[in-house]
C-alpha positions in Angstrom: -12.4 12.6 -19.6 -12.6 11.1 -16.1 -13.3 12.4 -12.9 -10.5 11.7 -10.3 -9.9 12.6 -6.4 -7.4 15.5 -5.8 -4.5 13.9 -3.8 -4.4 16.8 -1.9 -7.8 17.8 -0.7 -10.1 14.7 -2.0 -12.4 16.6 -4.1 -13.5 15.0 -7.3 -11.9 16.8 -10.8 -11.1 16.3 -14.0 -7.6 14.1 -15.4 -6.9 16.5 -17.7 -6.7 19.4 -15.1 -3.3 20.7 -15.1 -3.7 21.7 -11.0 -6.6 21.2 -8.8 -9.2 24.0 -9.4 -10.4 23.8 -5.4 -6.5 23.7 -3.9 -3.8 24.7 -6.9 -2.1 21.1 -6.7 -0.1 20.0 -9.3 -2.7 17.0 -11.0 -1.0 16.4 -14.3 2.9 15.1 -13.0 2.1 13.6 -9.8 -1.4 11.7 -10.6 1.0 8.6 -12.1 3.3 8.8 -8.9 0.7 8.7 -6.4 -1.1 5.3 -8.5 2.2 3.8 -8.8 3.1 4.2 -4.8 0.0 2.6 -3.8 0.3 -0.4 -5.9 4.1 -0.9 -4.3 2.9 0.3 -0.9 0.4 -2.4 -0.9 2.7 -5.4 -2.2 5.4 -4.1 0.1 2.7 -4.9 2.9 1.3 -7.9 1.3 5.2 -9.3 2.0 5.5 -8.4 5.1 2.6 -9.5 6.4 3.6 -13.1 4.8 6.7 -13.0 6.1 5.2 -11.7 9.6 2.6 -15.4 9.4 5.9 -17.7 8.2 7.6 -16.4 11.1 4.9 -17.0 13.5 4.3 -20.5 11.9 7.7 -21.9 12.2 8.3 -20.6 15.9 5.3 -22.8 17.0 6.6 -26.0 14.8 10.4 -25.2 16.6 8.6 -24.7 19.5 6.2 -28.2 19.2 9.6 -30.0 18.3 11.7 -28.7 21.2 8.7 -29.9 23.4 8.2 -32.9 21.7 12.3 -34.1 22.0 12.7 -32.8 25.9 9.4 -35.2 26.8 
């Protein structure tokens, strides 16, 4: 048995709770959800903050090349 946070209101409980003891939310169905959404939340941000710096990186080589040819 492990103590977890409520999604809900943050309070620290049990795993095997069925709801939370402090605000009634379901624990047992939605625990797996709400571990599984931050894992793809957080690689969905992780690509588009890469994608963001690529960006950024190859406008200032097309930039540096534009300059570079109208010299």
């Amino acid at each position: 048995m492990a103590l977890i946070n409520c999604p809900e209101c943050d309070k620290k409980i049990s795993d095997q709770a069925e709801k939370c003891p402090n605000c009634a939310f379901p624990i047992k169905k939605t625990t797996q959800v709400v571990l599984e959404s931050k894992e793809g939340c957080f690689l969905q941000t992780l690509n588009t903050g890469c994608m963001i710096i690529f960006v950024l990186i190859a406008t200032i080589i097309g930039i540096g090349i534009i300059a570079t040819i109208l010299d």
